[in-house]
One Martini backbone bead per residue (centre of mass of N, CA, C, O) as a GRO file, in nm:
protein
   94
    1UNK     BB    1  -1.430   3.274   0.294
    2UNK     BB    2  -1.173   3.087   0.231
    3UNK     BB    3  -1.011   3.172   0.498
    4UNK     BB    4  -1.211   3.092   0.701
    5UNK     BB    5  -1.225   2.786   0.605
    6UNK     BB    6  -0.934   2.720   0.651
    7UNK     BB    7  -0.911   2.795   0.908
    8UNK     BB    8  -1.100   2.594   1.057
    9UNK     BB    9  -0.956   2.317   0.914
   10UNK     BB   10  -0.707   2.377   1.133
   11UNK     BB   11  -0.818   2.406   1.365
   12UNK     BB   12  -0.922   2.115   1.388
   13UNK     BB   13  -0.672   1.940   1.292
   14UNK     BB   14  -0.513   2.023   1.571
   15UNK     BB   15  -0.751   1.831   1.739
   16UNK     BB   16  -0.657   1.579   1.554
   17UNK     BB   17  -0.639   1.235   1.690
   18UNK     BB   18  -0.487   0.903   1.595
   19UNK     BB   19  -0.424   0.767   1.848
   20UNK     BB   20  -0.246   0.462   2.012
   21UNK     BB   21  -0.194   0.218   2.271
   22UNK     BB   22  -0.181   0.008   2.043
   23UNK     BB   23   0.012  -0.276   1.935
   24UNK     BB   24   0.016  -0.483   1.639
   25UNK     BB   25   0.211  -0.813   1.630
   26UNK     BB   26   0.350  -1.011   1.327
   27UNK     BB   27   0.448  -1.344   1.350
   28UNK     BB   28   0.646  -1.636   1.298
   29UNK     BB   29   0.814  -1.901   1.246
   30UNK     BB   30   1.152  -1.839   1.308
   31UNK     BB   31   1.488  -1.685   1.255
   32UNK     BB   32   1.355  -1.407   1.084
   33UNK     BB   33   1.191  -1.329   1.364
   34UNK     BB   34   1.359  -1.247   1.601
   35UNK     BB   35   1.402  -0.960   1.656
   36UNK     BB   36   1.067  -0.984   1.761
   37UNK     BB   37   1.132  -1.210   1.991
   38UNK     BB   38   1.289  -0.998   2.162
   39UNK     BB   39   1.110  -0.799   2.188
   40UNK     BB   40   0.913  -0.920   2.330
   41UNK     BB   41   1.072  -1.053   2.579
   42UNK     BB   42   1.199  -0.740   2.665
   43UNK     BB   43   1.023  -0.506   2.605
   44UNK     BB   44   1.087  -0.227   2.352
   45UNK     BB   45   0.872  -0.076   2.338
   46UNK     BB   46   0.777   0.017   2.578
   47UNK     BB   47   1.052   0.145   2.677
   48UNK     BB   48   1.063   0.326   2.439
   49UNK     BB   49   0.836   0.491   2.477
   50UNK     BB   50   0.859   0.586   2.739
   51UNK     BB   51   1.146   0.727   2.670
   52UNK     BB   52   0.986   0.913   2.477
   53UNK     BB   53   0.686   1.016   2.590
   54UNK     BB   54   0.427   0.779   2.525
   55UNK     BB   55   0.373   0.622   2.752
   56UNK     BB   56   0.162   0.354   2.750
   57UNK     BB   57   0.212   0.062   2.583
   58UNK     BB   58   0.054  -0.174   2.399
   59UNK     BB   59   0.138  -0.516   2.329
   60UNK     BB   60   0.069  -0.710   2.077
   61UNK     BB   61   0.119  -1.083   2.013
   62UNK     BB   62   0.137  -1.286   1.710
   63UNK     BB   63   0.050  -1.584   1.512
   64UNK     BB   64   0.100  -1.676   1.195
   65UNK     BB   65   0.104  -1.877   0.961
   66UNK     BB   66   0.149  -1.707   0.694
   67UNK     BB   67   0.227  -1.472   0.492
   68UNK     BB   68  -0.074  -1.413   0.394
   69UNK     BB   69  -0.174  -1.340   0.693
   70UNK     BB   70   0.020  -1.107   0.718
   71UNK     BB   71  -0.107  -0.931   0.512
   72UNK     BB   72  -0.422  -0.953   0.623
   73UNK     BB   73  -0.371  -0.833   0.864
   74UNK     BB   74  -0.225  -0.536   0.764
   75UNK     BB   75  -0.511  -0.478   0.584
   76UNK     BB   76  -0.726  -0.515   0.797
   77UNK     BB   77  -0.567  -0.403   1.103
   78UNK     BB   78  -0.457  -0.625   1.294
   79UNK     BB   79  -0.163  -0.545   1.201
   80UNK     BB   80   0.088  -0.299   1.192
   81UNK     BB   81   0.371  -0.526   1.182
   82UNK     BB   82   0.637  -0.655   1.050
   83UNK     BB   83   0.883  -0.866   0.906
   84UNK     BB   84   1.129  -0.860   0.664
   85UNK     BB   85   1.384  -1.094   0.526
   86UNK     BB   86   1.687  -1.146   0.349
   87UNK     BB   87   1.886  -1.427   0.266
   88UNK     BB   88   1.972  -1.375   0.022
   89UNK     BB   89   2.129  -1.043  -0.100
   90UNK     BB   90   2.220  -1.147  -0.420
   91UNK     BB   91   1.952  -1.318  -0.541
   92UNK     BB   92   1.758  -1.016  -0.455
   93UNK     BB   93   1.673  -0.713  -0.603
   94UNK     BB   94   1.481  -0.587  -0.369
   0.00000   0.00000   0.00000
């Protein structure tokens, strides 16, 4: 009975995607944030989902007043990723 159950929940699980078409990118004003904005620009999420053979892909990009913005846009759905720069890393152990 349990190997009936576990092979049943095997079959459904190979059926479940939790894909989006959409990625939502969170980033502030400064030059620590460039990276993002040269993505933004070129669309190069875009180009590699594509050359992927991911389909077309939706990219949102929005702008944060400050980091704690950007961590509850993160934490609470609003936005996939953003990106974190660290400006001296001599001075900084983590």
């Amino acid at each position: 009975m349990k190997t009936r159950l576990g092979l049943l929940l095997l079959l459904f699980a190979t059926f479940a995607h939790a894909e989006t078409g959409e990625v939502r990118v969170a980033r502030q004003f400064g030059i620590t944030f460039l990276p993002l904005m040269v993505m933004e620009q070129q669309k190069l999420v875009e180009k590699h989902a594509k050359a992927a053979g991911l389909g077309d892909v939706n990219v949102k990009h929005f702008i944060a007043g400050t980091p704690a913005a950007i961590n509850d846009a993160i934490l609470s759905g609003a936005a996939r990723f953003s990106c974190r720069v660290r400006i001296c890393p001599c001075s900084c152990p983590y």
